[in-house]
C-alpha angles and dihedrals in degrees: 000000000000102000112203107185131039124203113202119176126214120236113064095351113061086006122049128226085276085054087247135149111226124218097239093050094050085051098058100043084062097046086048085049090052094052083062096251119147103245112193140168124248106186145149090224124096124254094261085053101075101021083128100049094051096045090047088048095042094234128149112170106077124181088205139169081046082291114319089092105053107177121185121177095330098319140104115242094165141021128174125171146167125267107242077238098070099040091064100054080056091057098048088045088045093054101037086067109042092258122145112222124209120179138198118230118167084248087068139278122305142187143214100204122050115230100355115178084225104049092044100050096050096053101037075055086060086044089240130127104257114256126272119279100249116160089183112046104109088062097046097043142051090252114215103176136019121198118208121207106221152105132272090246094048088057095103092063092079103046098104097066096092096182088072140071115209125217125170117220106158130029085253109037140031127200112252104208132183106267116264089025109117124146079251090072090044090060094039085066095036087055088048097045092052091036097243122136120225095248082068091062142085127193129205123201150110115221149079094264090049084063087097105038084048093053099038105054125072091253121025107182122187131217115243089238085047120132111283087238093051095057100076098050091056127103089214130004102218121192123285114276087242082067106043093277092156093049094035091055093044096058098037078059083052083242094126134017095044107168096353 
């Protein structure tokens, strides 16, 4: 199969646990660039999030906001957002239980509560400033992305709000996406825009939100430190990206290290 674009998302798979590129992995996205394949980002953060990565990596087409933001040289493909609506009834559910919100607009993150342990600890783990203190930005934004702080075990609390889709990506908080958003969808309009099918494309990640994505591409390919429960659903497990797992996968798919 000639595979044409390539999806790589950010934490623990292009970024190490020390949210660090490493050099090999550097190395091969360039080599992949120079082969003429499309090389894109398929991430939960926001676009100001990983300003830096892209600019380092010379990439300019991004699946963000885990699919409901799709950015291709400069212009918007997709956009899918909340209902004000719908927001409230978050942030009614949300206080009613004690929970902090933060929420992802393409202006930047904000939060409801200031200083919260919660807040602060998820996002020092992504090695980012936490986001403004903002009651009111929900109201203010088009809001792509909320993130809930709570437990696993507190999860059901919030099932009865039909308009979101939950994904837990940290011990103390979960996305909530508009439903029918996944990075999966994202890369279903990218494909279409720049008139690839999915059986042209290969995804790289290691998380429960890359399950779709993973599932939905030619070639998904999961990362050796992936989610246990992503593994099985992958076409191929490269290595971790602390041992050249980005490098190691592209040229296992022939996509790299041709002749050398």
């Amino acid at each position: 199969m000639a595979y044409k674009i390539v999806f790589f998302d950010i934490d623990h798979t292009l970024l190490n646990k020390d949210k660090e590129l490493p050099q090999d992995t550097l190395e091969a996205i360039q080599e992949l660039k120079d082969s003429g394949v499309y090389v894109a980002i398929a991430t939960g953060r926001p676009p100001y999030m990983f300003e830096h990565i892209a600019k380092e990596l010379g990439i300019n087409t991004f699946v963000c906001i885990n699919g409901s933001l799709v950015i291709h040289n400069g212009e918007i493909i997709r956009k899918q957002t909340f209902s004000k609506e719908d927001l409230q009834k978050l942030e009614a559910s949300a206080m009613k239980h004690g929970h902090a919100l933060s929420y992802f607009a393409y202006e930047g993150s904000f939060t409801n509560q200031l200083n919260h342990p919660y807040v602060l600890e998820c996002f020092n783990d992504l090695k980012h400033s936490a986001p403004q203190f903002r009651p009111t930005s929900w109201e203010e934004f088009d809001i792509y992305q909320a993130l809930i702080y709570c437990t696993e075990e507190e999860e059901d609390l919030y099932e009865t709000l039909d308009a979101f889709h939950f994904v837990r990506w940290h011990q103390l908080s979960m996305d909530g996406l508009p439903l029918g958003s996944s990075k999966a969808k994202g890369i279903q309009a990218l494909l279409e825009h720049l008139e690839l099918d999915p059986s042209e494309a290969v995804a790289f990640g290691d998380g429960l939100n890359d399950l779709e994505m993973l599932s939905y591409v030619g070639m998904g390919v999961a990362m050796g430190n992936a989610h246990e429960k992503l593994k099985p659903l992958a076409n191929f497990v490269t290595r971790s990206v602390d041992d050249g797992g980005i490098a190691y996968g592209l040229k296992h798919l022939k996509l790299i290290g041709i002749g050398s």
